[in-house]
C-alpha positions as CSV (number, residue, x, y, z in Angstrom):
1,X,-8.5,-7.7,-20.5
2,X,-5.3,-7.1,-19.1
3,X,-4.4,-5.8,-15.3
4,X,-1.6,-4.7,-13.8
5,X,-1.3,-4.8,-10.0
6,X,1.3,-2.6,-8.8
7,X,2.5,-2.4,-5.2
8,X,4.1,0.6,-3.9
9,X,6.0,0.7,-0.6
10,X,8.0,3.9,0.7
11,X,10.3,2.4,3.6
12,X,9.9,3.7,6.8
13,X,13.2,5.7,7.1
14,X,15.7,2.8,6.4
15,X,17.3,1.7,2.8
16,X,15.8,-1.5,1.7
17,X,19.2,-4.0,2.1
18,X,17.4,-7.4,1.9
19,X,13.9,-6.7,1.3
20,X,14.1,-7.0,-2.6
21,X,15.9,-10.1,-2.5
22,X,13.0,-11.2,0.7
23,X,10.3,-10.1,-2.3
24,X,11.6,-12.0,-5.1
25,X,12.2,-15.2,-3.2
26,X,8.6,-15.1,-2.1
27,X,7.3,-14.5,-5.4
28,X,9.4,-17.2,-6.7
29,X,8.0,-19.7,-4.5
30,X,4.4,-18.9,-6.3
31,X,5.5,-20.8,-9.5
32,X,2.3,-19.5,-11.3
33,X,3.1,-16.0,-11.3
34,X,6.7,-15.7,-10.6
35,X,7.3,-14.7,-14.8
36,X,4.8,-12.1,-14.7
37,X,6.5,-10.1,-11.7
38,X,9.2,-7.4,-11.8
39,X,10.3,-5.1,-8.7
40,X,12.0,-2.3,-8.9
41,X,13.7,0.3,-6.7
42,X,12.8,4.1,-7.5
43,X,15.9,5.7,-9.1
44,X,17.6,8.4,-6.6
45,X,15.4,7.6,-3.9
46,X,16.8,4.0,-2.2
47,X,13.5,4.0,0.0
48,X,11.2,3.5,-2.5
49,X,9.8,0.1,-3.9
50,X,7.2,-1.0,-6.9
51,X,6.0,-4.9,-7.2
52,X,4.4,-5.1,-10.8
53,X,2.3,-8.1,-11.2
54,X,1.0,-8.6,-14.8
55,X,-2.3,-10.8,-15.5
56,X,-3.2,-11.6,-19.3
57,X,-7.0,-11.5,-17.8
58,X,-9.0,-10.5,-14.5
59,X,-6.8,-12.2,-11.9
60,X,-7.9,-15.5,-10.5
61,X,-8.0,-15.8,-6.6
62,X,-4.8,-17.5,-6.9
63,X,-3.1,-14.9,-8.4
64,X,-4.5,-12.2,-6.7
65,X,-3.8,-13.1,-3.3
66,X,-0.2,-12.7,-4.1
67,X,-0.8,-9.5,-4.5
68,X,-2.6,-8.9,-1.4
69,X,0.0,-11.4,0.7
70,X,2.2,-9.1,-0.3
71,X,0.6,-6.0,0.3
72,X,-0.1,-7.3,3.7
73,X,3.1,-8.5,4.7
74,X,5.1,-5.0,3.3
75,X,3.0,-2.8,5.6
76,X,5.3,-3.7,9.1
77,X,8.1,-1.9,6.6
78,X,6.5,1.3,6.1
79,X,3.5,2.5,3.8
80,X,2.4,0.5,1.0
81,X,-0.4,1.4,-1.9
82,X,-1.5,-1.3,-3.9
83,X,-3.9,-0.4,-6.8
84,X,-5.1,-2.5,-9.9
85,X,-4.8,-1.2,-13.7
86,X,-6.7,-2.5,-16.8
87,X,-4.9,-2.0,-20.1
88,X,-7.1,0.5,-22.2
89,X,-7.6,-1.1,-25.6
């Protein structure tokens, strides 16, 4: 079954300058999962970030704990949501 883990984070007042490029170099570093990940900025609103993390299957603690690392580490730069989806069949 597939999931989709998607993180949401609304900055706290300020545009995001660095932060994406910050994300994607820390997913990078986790080799494992670094295909299966795509950020994106919300169109017309510069404050708004998604983190899409795509597992084939349940997520292994491995994989899920990049999710949750960066969950964790996005909340000092405003309010995150991070939520798991499984793909209907």
């Amino acid at each position: 079954m597939s999931i989709l883990e998607i993180i949401q984070l609304r900055l706290a007042g300020k545009p995001p300058g660095d932060l994406c490029e910050q994300i994607k170099e820390s997913i990078a570093a986790n080799e494992e999962v670094a295909a299966k990940v795509a950020v994106f900025r919300r169109d017309g609103l510069d404050t708004d970030i998604a983190i899409h993390i795509y597992h084939d299957e349940t997520p292994d603690s491995g994989s899920a704990t990049l999710g949750l690392q960066l969950a964790s580490e996005l909340k000092a730069n405003g309010l995150v949501q991070h939520t798991f989806w499984k793909q209907l069949k």
